[in-house]
C-alpha positions in Angstrom: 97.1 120.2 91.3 100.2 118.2 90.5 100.7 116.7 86.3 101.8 114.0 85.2 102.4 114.0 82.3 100.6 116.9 81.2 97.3 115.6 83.1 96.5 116.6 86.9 97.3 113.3 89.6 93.3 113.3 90.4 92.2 113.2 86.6 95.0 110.3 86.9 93.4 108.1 89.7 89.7 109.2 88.1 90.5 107.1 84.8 91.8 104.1 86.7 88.1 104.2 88.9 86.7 104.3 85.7 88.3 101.7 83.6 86.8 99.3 86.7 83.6 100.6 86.1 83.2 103.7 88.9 81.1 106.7 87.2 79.9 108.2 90.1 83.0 110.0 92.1 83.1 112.7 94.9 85.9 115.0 95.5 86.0 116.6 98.7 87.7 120.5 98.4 89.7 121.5 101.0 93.1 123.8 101.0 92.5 125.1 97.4 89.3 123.4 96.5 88.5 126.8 94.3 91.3 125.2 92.0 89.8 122.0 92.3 86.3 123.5 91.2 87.7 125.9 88.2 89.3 122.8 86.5 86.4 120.6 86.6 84.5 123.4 85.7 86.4 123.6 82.3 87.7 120.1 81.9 85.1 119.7 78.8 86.5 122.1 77.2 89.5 121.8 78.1 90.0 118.2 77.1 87.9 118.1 73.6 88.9 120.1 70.6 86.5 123.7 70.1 86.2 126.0 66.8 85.8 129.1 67.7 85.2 132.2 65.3 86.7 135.2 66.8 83.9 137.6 65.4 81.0 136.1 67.9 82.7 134.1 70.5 80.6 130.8 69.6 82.1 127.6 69.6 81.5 124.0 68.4 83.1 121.4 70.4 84.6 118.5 68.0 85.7 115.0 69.3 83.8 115.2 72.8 84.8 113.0 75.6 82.9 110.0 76.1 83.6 109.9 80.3 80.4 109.3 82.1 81.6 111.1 85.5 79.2 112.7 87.8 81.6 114.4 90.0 79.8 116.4 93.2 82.6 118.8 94.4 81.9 119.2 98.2 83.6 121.7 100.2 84.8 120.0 103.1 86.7 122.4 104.9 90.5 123.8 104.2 92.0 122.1 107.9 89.3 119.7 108.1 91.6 116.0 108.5 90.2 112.7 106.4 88.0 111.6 109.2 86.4 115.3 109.1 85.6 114.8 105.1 84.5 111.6 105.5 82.1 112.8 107.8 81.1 115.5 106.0 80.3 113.4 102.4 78.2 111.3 104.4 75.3 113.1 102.5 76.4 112.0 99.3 77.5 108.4 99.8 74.9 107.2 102.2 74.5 103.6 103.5 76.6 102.3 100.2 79.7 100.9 100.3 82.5 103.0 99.1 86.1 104.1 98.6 88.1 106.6 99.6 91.7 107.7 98.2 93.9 110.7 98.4 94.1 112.8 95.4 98.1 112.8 95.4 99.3 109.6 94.9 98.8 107.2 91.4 98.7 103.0 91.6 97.7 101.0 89.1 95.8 98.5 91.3 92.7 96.3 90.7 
């Protein structure tokens, strides 16, 4: 759960997959996946600008995001190794083609 620049490393390597066009994106949780899962959780708001009156604890998001992620957050087991996870997404990516990163490194490559 490392920043750059104020924004986490995966939410880094997320917007380079979707400036080439990936929308759908799986992130498998591991050694502190429960931090992995409360971000995403509130990434909306945490990313778009809210009013909120105090008096009823409403609020009206302002600006929303325009990402298009569907982002499945698979618990893949805290000392399970990459083969392991790959294994264990199999579920969710099927008989397509796909690709696979780490979430802790950043490349700008097409």
């Amino acid at each position: 759960m490392v920043e750059v620049g104020g924004v986490l490393i995966i939410v880094h390597i997320m917007r380079i997959y979707h400036f080439y066009g990936y929308k759908d994106l799986i992130v498998a949780c591991g050694y502190l996946g429960h931090v992995i899962k409360n971000y995403f959780l509130n990434y909306y708001y945490l990313e778009n600008d809210l009013t909120i009156p105090l008096k009823d604890g409403s609020y009206t998001v302002r600006n929303p995001s325009r990402l298009e992620w569907d982002i499945p957050l698979v618990d893949t087991g805290g000392q399970t190794m990459t083969g392991g996870r790959l294994l264990r997404l199999r579920e969710w990516v099927g008989d397509e083609t796909f690709m696979c990163t780490y979430g802790d490194g950043v490349a700008d490559i097409d």
